[in-house]
One Martini backbone bead per residue (centre of mass of N, CA, C, O) as a GRO file, in nm:
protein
  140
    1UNK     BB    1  -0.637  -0.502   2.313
    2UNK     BB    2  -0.614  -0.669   2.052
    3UNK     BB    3  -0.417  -0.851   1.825
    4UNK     BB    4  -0.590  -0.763   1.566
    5UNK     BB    5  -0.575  -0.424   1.632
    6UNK     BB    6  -0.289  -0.441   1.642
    7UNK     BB    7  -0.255  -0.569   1.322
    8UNK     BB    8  -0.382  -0.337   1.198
    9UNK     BB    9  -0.238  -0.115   1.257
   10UNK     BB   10   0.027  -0.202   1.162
   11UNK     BB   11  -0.103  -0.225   0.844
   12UNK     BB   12  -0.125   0.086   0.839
   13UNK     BB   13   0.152   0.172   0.869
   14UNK     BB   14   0.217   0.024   0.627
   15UNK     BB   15   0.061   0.192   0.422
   16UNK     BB   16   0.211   0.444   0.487
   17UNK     BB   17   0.496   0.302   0.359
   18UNK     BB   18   0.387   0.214   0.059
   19UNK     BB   19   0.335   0.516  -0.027
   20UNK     BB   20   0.625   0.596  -0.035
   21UNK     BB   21   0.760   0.336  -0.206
   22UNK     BB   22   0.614   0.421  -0.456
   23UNK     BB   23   0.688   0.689  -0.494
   24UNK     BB   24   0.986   0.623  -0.502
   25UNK     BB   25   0.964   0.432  -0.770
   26UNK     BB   26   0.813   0.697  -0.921
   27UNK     BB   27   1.112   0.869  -0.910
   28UNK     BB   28   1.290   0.634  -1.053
   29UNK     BB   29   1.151   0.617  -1.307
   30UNK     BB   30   1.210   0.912  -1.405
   31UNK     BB   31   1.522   0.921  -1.398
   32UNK     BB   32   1.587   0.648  -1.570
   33UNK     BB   33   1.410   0.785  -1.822
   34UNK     BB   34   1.427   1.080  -1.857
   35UNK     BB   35   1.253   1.262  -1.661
   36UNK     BB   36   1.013   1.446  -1.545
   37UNK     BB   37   0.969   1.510  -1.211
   38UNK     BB   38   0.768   1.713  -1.158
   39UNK     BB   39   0.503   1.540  -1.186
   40UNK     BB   40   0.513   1.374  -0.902
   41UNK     BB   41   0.329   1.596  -0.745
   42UNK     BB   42   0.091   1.528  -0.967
   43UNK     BB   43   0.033   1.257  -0.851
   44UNK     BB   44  -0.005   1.295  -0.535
   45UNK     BB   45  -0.314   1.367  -0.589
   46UNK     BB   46  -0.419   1.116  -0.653
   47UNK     BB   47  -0.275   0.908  -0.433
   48UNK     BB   48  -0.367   1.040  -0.163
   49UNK     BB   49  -0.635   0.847  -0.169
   50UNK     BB   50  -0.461   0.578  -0.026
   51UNK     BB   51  -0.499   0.686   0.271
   52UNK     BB   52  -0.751   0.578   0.372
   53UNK     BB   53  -0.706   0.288   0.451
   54UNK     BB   54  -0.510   0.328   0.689
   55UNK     BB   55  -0.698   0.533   0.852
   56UNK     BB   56  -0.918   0.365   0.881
   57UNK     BB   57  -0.781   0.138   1.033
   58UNK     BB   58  -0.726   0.318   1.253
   59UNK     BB   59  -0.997   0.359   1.344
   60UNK     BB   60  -1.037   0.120   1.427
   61UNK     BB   61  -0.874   0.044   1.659
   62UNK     BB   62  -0.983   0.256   1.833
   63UNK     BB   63  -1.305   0.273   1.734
   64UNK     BB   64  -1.455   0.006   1.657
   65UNK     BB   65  -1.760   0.029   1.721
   66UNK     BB   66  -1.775   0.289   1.547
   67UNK     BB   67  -1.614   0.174   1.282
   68UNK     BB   68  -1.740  -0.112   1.204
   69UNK     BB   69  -1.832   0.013   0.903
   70UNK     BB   70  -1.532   0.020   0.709
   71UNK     BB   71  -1.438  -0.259   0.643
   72UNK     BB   72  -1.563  -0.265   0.367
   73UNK     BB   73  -1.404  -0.074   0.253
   74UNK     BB   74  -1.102  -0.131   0.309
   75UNK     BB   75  -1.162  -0.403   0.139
   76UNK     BB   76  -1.187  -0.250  -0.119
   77UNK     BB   77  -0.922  -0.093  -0.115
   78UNK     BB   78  -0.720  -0.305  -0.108
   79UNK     BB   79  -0.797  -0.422  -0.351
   80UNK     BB   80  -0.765  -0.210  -0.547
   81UNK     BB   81  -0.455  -0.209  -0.482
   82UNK     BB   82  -0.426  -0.507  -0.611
   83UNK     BB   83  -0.525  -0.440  -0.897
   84UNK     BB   84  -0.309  -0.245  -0.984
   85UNK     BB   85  -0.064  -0.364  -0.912
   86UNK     BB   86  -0.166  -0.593  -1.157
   87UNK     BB   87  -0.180  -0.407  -1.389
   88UNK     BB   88   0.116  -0.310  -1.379
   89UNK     BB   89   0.251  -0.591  -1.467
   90UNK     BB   90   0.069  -0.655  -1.713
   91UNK     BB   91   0.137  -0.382  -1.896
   92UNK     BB   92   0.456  -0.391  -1.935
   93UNK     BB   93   0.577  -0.135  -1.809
   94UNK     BB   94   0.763  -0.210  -1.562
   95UNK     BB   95   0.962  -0.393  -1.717
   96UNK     BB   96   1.170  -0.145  -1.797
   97UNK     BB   97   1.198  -0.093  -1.479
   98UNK     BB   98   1.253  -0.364  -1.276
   99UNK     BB   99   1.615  -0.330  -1.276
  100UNK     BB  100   1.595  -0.109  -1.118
  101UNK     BB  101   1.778   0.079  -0.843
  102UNK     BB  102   1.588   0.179  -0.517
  103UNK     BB  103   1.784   0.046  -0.324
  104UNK     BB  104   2.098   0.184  -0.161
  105UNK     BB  105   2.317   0.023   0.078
  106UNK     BB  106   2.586   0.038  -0.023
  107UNK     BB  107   2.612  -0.332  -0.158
  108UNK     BB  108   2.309  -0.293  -0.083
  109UNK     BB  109   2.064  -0.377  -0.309
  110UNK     BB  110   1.750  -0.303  -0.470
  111UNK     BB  111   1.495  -0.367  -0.660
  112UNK     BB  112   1.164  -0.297  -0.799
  113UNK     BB  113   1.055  -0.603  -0.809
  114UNK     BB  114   1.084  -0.680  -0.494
  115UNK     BB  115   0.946  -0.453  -0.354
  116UNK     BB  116   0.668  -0.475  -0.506
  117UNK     BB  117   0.640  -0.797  -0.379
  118UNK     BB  118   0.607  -0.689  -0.111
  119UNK     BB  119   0.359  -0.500  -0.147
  120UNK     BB  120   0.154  -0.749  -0.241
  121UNK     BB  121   0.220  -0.908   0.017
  122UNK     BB  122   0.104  -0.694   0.236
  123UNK     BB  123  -0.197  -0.661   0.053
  124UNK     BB  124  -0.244  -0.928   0.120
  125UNK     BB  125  -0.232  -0.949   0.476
  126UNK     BB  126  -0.430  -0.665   0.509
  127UNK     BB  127  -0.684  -0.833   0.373
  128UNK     BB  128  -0.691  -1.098   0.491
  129UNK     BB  129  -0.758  -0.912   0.776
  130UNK     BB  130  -1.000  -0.814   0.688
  131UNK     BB  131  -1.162  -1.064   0.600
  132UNK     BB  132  -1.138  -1.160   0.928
  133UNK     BB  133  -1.264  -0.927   1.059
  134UNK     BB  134  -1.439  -0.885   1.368
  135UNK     BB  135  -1.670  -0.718   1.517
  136UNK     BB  136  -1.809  -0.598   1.847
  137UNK     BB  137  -2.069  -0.511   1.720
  138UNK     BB  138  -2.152  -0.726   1.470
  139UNK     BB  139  -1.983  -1.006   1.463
  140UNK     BB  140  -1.837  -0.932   1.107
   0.00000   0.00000   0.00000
């Protein structure tokens, strides 16, 4: 296995803890606002499509040659996941729960701003690596 579909796999890994960071913030913005949390069950119906993204990347790691025409669909996907993403941030919603408080251990606590930060930097890093992925079938 080569470097680079290990390195798919761990951002694959990576998105399937993407998909659960964000409904955990999603959880989060529910509490701080004094809304109903049932809600979140039924976001995760439309949400539950973010998994084909890992998916199919852990598919290309497994099956490269098989499954080398996914790539484009991935890089489809990941772009789409970086539009939403940011179109969270310029919408003004985010901004108003951007200060509470998402991850607490101890004395150490995370913002929800720095969270997502993380995320589409993580978001960057496996889109780059899609955009430069070269399969064994067709060597692009």
């Amino acid at each position: 296995m080569t470097a680079k579909r290990i390195f798919v796999f761990l951002c694959s890994l990576w998105d399937v803890a993407r998909f659960f960071i964000l409904i955990s913030i999603i959880v989060a913005m529910f509490d701080a606002g004094g809304l109903n949390r049932t809600i979140v069950a039924w976001l995760l119906l439309p949400a539950s499509a973010a998994l084909l993204v890992p998916v199919g990347g852990i598919l290309l790691t497994l099956y490269p040659v098989r499954y080398a025409n996914l790539v484009g669909f991935l890089r489809l996907g990941k772009a789409l996941n970086l539009f939403s993403l940011f179109l969270l941030l310029v919408s003004g919603f985010f901004a108003d729960y951007a200060e509470t408080i998402a991850v607490r251990l101890g004395a150490f606590s995370l913002i929800q701003a720095i969270i997502l930060l993380v995320v589409m930097l993580g978001d960057l890093i496996f889109l780059g690596l899609l955009i430069s992925y070269k399969t064994e079938a067709s060597g692009s």
